[in-house]
PDB file of N, CA, C and O in Angstrom:
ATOM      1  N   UNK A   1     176.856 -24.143 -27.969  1.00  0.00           N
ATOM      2  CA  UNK A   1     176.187 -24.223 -29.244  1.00  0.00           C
ATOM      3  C   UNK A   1     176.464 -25.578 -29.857  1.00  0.00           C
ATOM      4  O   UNK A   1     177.329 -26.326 -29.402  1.00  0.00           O
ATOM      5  N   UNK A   2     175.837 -25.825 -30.723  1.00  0.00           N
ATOM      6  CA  UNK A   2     176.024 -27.258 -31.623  1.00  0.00           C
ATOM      7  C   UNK A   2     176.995 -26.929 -32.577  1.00  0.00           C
ATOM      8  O   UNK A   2     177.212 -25.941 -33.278  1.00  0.00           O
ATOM      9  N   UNK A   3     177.675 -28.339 -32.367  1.00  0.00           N
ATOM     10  CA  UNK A   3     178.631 -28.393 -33.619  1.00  0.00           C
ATOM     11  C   UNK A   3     178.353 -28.008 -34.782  1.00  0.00           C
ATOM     12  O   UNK A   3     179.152 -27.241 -35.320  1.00  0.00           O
ATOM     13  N   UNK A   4     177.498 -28.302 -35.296  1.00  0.00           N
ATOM     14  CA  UNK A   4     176.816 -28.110 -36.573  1.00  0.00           C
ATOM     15  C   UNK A   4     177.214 -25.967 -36.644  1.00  0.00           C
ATOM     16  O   UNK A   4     177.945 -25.428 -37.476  1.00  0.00           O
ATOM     17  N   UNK A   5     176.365 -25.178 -35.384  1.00  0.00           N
ATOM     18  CA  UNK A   5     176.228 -23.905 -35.554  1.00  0.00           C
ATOM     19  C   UNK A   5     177.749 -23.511 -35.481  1.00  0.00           C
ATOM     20  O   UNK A   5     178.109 -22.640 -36.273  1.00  0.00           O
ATOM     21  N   UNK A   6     179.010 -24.231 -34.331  1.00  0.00           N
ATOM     22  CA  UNK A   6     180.324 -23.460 -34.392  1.00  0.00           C
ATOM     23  C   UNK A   6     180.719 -23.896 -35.538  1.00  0.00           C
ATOM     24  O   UNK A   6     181.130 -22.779 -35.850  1.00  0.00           O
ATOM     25  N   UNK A   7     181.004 -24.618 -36.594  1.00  0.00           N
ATOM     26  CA  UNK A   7     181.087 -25.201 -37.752  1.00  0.00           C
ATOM     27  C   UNK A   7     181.095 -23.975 -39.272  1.00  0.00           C
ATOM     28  O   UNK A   7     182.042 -23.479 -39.883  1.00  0.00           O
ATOM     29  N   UNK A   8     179.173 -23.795 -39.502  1.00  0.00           N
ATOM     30  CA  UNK A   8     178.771 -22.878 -39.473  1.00  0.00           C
ATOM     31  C   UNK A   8     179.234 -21.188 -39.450  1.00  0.00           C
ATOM     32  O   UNK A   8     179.442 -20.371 -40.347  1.00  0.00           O
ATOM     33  N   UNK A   9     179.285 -21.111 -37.627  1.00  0.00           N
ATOM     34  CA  UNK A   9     180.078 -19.631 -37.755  1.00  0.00           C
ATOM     35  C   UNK A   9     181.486 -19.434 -38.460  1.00  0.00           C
ATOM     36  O   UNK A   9     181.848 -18.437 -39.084  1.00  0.00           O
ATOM     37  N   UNK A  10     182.218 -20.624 -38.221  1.00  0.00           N
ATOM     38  CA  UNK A  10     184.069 -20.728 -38.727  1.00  0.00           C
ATOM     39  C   UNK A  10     183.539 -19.851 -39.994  1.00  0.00           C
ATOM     40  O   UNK A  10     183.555 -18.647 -40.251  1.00  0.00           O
ATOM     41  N   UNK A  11     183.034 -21.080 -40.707  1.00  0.00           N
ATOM     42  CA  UNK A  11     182.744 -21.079 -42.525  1.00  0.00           C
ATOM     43  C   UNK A  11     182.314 -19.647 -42.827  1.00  0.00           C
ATOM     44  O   UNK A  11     182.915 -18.906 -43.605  1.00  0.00           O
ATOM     45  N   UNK A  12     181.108 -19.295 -42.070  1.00  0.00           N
ATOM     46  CA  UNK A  12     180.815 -17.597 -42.185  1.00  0.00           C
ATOM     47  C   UNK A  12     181.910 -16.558 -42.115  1.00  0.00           C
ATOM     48  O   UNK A  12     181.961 -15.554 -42.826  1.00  0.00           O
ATOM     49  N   UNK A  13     182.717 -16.876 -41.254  1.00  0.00           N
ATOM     50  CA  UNK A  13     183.971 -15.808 -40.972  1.00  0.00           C
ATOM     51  C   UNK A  13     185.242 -15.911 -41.944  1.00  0.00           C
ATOM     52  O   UNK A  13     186.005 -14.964 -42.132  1.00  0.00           O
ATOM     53  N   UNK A  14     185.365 -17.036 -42.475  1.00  0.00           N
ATOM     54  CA  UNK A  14     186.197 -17.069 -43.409  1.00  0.00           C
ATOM     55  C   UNK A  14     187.126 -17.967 -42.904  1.00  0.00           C
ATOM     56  O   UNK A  14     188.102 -18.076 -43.647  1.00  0.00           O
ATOM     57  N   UNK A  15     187.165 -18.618 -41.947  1.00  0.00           N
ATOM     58  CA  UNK A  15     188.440 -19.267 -40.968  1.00  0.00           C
ATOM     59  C   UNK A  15     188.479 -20.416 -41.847  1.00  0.00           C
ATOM     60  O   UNK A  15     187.539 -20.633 -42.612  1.00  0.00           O
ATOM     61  N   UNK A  16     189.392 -21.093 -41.803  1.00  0.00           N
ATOM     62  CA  UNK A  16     189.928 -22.549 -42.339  1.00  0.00           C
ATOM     63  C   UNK A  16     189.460 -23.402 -41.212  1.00  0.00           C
ATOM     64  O   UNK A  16     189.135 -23.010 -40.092  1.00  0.00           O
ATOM     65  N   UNK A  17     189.468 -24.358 -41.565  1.00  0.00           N
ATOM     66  CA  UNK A  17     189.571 -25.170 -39.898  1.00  0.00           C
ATOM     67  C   UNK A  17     190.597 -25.732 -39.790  1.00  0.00           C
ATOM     68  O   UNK A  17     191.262 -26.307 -40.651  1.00  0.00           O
ATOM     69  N   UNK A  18     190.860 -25.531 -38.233  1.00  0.00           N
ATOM     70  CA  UNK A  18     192.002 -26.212 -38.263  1.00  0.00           C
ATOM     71  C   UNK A  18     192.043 -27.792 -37.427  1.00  0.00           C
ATOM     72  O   UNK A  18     191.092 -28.182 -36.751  1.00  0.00           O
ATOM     73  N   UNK A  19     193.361 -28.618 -37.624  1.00  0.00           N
ATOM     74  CA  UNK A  19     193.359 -29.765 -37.427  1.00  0.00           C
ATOM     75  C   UNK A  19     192.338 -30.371 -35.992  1.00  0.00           C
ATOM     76  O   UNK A  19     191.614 -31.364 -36.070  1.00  0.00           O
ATOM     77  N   UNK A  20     192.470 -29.678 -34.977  1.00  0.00           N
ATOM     78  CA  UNK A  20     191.649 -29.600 -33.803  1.00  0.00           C
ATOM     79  C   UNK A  20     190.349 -29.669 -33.867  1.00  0.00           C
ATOM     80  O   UNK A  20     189.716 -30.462 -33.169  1.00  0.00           O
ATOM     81  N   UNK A  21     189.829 -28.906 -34.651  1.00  0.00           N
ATOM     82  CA  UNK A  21     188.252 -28.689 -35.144  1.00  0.00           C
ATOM     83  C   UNK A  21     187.700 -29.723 -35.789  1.00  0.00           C
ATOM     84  O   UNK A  21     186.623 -30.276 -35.562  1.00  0.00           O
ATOM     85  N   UNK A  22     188.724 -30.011 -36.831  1.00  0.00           N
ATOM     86  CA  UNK A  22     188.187 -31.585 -37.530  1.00  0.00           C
ATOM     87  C   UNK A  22     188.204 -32.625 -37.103  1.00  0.00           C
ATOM     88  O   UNK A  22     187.623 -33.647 -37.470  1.00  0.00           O
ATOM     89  N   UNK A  23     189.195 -32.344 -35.909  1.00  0.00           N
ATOM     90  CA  UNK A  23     189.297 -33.689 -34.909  1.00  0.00           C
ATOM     91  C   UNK A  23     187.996 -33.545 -33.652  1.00  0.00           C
ATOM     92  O   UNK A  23     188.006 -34.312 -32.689  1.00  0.00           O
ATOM     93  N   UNK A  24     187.046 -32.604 -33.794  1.00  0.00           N
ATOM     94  CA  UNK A  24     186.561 -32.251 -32.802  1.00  0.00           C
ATOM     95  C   UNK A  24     185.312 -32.521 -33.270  1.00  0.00           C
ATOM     96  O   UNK A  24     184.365 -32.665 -32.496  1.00  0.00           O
ATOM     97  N   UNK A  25     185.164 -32.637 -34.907  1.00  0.00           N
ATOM     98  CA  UNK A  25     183.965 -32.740 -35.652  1.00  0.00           C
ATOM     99  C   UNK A  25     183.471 -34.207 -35.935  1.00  0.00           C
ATOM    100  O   UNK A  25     182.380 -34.751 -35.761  1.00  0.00           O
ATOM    101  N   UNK A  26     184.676 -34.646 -36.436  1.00  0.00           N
ATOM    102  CA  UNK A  26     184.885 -36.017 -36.706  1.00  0.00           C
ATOM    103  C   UNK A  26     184.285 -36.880 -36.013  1.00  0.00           C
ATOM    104  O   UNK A  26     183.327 -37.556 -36.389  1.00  0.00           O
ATOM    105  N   UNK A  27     184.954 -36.915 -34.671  1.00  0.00           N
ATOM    106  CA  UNK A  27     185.025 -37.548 -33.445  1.00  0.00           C
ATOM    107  C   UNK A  27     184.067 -36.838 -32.062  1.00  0.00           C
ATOM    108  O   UNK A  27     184.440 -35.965 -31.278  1.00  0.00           O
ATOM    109  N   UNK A  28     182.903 -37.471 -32.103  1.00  0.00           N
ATOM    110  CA  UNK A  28     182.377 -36.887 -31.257  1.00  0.00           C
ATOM    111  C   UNK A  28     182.557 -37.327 -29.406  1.00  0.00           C
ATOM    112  O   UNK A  28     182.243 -36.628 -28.442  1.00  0.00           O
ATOM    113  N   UNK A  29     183.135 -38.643 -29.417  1.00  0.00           N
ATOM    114  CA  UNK A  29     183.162 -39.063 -28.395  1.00  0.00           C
ATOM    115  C   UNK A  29     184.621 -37.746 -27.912  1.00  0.00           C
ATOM    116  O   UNK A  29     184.552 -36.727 -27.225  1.00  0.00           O
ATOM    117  N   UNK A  30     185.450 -38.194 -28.421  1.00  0.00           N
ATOM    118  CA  UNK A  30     186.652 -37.293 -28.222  1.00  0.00           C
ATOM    119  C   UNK A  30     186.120 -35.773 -27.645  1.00  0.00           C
ATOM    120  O   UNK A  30     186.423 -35.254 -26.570  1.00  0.00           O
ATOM    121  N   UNK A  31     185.021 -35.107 -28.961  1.00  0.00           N
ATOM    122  CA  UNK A  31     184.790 -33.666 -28.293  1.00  0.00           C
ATOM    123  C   UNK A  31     184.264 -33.888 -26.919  1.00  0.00           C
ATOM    124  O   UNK A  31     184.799 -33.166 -26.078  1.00  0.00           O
ATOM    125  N   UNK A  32     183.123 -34.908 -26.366  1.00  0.00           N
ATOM    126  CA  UNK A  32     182.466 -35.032 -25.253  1.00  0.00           C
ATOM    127  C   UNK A  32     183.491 -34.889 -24.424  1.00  0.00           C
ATOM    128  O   UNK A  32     183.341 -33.765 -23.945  1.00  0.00           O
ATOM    129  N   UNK A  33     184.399 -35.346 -23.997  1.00  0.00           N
ATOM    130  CA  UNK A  33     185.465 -35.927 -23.206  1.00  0.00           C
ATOM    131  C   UNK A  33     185.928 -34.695 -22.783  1.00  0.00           C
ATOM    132  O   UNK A  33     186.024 -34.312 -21.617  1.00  0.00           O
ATOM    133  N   UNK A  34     186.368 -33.754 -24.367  1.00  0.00           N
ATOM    134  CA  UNK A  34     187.290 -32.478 -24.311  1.00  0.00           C
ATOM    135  C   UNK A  34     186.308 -31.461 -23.043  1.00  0.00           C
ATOM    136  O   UNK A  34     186.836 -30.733 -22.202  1.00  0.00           O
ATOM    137  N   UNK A  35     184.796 -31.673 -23.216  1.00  0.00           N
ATOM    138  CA  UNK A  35     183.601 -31.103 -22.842  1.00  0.00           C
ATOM    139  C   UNK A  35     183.765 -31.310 -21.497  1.00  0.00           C
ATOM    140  O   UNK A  35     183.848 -30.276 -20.834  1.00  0.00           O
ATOM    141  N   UNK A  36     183.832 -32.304 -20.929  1.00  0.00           N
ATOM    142  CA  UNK A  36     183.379 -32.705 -19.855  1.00  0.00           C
ATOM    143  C   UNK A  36     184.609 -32.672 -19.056  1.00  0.00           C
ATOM    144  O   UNK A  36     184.396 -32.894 -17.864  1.00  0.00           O
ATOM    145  N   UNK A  37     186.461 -32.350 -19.527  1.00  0.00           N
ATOM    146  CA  UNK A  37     187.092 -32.078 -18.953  1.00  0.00           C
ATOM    147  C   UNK A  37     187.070 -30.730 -18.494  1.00  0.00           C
ATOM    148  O   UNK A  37     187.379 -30.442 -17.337  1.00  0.00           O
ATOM    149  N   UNK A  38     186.681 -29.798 -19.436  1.00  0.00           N
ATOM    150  CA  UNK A  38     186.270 -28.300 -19.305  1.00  0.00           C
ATOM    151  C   UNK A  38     185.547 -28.005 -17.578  1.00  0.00           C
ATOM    152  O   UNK A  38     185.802 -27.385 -16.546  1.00  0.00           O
ATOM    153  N   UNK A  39     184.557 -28.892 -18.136  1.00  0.00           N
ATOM    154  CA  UNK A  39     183.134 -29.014 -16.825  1.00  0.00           C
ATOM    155  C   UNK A  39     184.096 -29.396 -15.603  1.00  0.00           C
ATOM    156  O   UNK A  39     183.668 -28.823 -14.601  1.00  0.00           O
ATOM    157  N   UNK A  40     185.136 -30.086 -15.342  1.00  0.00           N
ATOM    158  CA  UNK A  40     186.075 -30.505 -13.809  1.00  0.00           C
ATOM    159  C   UNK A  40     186.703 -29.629 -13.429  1.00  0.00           C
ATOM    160  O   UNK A  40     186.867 -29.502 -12.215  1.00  0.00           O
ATOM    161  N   UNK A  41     187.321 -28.645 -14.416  1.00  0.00           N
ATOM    162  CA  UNK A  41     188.260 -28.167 -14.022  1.00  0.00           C
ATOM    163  C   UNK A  41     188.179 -26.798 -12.772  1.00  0.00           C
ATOM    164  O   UNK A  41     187.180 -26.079 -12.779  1.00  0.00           O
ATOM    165  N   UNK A  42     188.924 -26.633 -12.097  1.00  0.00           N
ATOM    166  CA  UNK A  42     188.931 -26.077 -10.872  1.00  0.00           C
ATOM    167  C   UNK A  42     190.042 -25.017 -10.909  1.00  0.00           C
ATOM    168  O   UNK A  42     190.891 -25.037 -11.801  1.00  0.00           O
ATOM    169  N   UNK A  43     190.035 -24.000  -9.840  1.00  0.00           N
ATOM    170  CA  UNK A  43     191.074 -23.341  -9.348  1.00  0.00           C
ATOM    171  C   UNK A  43     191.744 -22.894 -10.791  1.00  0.00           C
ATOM    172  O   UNK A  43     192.823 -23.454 -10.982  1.00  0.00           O
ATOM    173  N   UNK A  44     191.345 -22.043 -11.798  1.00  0.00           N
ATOM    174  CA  UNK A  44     190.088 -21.376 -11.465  1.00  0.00           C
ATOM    175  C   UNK A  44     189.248 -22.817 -12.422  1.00  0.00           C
ATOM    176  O   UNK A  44     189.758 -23.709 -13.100  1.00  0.00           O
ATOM    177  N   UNK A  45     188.072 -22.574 -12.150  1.00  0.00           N
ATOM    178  CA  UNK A  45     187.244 -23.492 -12.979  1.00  0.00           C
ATOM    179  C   UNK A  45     186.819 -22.698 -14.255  1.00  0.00           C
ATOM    180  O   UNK A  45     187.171 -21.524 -14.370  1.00  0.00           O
ATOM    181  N   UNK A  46     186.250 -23.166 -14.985  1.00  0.00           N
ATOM    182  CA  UNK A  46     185.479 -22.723 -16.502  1.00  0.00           C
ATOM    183  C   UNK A  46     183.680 -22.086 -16.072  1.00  0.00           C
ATOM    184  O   UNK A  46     182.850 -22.374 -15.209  1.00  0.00           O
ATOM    185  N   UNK A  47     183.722 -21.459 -16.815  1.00  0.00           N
ATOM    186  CA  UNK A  47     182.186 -21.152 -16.596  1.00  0.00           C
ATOM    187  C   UNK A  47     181.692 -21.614 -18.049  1.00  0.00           C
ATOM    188  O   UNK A  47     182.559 -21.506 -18.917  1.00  0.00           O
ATOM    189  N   UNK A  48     180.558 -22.067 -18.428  1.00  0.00           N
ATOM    190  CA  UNK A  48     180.154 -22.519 -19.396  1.00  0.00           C
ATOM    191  C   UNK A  48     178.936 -21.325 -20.221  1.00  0.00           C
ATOM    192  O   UNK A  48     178.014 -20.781 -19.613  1.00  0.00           O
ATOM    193  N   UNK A  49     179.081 -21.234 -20.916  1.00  0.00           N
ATOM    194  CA  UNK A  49     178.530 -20.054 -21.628  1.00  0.00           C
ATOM    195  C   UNK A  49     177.846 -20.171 -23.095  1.00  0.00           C
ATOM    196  O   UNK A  49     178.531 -20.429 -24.084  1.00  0.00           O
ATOM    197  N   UNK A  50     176.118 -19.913 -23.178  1.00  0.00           N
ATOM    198  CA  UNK A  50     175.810 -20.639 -24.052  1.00  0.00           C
ATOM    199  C   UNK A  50     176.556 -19.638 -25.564  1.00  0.00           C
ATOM    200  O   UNK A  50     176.941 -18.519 -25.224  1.00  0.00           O
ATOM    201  N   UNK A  51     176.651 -19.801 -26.299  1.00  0.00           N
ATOM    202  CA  UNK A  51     177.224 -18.946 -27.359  1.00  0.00           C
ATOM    203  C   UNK A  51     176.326 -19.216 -28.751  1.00  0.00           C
ATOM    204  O   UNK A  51     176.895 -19.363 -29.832  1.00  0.00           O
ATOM    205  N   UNK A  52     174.861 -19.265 -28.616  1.00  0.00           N
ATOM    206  CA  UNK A  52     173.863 -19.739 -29.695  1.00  0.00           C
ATOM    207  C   UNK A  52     173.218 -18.499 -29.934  1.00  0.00           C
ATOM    208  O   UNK A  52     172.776 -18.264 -31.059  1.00  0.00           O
ATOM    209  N   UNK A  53     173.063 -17.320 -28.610  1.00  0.00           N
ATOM    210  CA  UNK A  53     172.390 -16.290 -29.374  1.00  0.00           C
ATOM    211  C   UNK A  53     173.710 -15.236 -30.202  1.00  0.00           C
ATOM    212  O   UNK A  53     174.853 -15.687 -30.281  1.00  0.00           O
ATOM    213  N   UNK A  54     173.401 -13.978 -30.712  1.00  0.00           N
ATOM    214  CA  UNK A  54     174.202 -13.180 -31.055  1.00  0.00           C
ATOM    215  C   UNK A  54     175.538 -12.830 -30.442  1.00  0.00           C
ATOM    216  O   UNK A  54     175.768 -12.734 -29.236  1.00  0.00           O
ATOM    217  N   UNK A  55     176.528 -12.624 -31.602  1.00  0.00           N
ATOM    218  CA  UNK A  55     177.748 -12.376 -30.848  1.00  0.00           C
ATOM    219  C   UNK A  55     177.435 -11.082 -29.384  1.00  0.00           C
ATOM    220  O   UNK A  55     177.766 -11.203 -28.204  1.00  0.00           O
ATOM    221  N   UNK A  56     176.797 -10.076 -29.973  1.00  0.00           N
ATOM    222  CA  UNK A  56     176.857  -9.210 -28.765  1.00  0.00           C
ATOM    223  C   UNK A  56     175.903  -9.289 -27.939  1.00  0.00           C
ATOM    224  O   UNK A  56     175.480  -8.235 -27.463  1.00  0.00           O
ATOM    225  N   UNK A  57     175.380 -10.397 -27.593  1.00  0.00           N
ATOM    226  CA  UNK A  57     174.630 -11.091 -26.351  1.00  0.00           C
ATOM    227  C   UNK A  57     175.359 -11.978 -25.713  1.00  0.00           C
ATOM    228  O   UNK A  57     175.394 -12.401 -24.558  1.00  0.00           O
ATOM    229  N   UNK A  58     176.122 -12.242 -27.009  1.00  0.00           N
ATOM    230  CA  UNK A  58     177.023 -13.218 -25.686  1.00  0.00           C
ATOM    231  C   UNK A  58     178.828 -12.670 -25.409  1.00  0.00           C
ATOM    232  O   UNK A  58     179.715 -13.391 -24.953  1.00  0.00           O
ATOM    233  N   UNK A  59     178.951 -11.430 -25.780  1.00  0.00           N
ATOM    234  CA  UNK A  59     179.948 -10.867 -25.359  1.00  0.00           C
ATOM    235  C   UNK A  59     178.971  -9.942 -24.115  1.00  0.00           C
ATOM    236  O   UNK A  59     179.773  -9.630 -23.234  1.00  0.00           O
ATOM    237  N   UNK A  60     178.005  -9.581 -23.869  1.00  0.00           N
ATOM    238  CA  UNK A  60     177.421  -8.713 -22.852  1.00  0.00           C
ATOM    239  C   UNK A  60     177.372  -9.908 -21.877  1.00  0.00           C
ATOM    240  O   UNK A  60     177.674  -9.548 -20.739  1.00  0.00           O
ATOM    241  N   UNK A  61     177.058 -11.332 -21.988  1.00  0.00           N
ATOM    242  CA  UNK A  61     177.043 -12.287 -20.966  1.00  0.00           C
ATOM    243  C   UNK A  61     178.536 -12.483 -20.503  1.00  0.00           C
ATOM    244  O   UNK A  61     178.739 -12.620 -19.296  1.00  0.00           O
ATOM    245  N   UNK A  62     179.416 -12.502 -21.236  1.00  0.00           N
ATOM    246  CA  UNK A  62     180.955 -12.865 -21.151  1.00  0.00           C
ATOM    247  C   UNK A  62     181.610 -11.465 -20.083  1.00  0.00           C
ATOM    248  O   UNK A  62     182.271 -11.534 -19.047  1.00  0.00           O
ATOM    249  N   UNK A  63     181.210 -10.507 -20.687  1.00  0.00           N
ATOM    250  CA  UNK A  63     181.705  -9.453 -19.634  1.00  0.00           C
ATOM    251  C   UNK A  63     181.130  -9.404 -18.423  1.00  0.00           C
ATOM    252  O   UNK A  63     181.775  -9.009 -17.451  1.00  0.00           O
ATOM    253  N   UNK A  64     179.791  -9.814 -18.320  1.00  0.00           N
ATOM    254  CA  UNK A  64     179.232  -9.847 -16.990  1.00  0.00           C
ATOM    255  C   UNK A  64     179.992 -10.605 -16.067  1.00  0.00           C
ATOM    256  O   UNK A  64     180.409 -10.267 -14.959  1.00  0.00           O
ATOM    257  N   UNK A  65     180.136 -11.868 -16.783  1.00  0.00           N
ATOM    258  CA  UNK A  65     180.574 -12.860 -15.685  1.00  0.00           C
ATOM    259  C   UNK A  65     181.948 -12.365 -15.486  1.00  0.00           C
ATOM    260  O   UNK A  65     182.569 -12.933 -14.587  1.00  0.00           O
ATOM    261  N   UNK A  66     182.625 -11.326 -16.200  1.00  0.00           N
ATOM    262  CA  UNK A  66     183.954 -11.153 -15.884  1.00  0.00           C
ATOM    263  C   UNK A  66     184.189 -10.009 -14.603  1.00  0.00           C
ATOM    264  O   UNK A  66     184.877  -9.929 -13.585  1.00  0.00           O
ATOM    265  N   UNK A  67     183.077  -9.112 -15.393  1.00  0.00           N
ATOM    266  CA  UNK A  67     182.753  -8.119 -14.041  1.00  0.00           C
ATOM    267  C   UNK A  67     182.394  -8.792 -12.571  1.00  0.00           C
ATOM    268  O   UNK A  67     182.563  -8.155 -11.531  1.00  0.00           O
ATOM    269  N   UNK A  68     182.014  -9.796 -12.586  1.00  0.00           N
ATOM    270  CA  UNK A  68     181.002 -10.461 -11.433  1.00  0.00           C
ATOM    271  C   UNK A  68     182.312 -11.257 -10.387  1.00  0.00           C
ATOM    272  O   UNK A  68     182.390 -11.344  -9.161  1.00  0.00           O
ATOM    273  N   UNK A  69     183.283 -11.781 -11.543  1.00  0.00           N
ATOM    274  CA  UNK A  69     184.413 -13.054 -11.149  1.00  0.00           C
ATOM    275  C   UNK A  69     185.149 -11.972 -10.120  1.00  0.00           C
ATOM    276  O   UNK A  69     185.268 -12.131  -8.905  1.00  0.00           O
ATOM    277  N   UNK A  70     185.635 -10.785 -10.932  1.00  0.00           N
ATOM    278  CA  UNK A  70     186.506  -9.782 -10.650  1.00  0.00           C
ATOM    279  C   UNK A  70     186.250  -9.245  -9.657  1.00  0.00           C
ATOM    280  O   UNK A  70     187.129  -9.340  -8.801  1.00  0.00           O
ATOM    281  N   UNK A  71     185.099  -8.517  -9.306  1.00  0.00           N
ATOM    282  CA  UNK A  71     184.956  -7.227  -9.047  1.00  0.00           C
ATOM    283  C   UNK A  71     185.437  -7.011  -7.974  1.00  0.00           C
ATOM    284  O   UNK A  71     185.007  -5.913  -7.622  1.00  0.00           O
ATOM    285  N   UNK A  72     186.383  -7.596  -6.890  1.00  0.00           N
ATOM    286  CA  UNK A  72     186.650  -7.456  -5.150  1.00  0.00           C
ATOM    287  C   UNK A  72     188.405  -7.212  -5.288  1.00  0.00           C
ATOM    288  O   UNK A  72     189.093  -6.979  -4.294  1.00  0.00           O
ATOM    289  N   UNK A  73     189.127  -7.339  -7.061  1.00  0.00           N
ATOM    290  CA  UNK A  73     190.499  -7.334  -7.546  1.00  0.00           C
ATOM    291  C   UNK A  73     190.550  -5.470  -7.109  1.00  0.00           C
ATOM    292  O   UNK A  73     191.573  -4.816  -7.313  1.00  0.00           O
TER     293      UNK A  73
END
């Protein structure tokens, strides 16, 4: 999702932000970086997950992929 929308949701929920977030808002080159280390990482790697529609569309996508990662445990 866009900064702008996780921003947004914090403020809706009542959360403060914290130092990380403002450093994440601030600084966009920095978030890219944080982004694109996400995207390398391996063993296990990250799955990327859009989080723009509804929370329980994207908790039904989040469990899928958990059911899917899992299912041979």
């Amino acid at each position: 999702m866009s900064p702008e929308e996780r921003a947004q949701r914090l403020r809706d929920r009542g959360l403060e932000q914290t130092r990380e977030e403002a450093e994440l808002e601030a600084n966009s080159v920095f978030r890219q970086k944080v982004e694109a280390s996400y995207r390398r990482m391996e063993n296990p790697g990250c799955l990327e997950v859009d989080a723009s529609p509804s929370r329980e569309k994207v908790l039904q996508t989040v469990l899928g992929l958990i059911r899917n990662t899992f299912q041979d445990l």
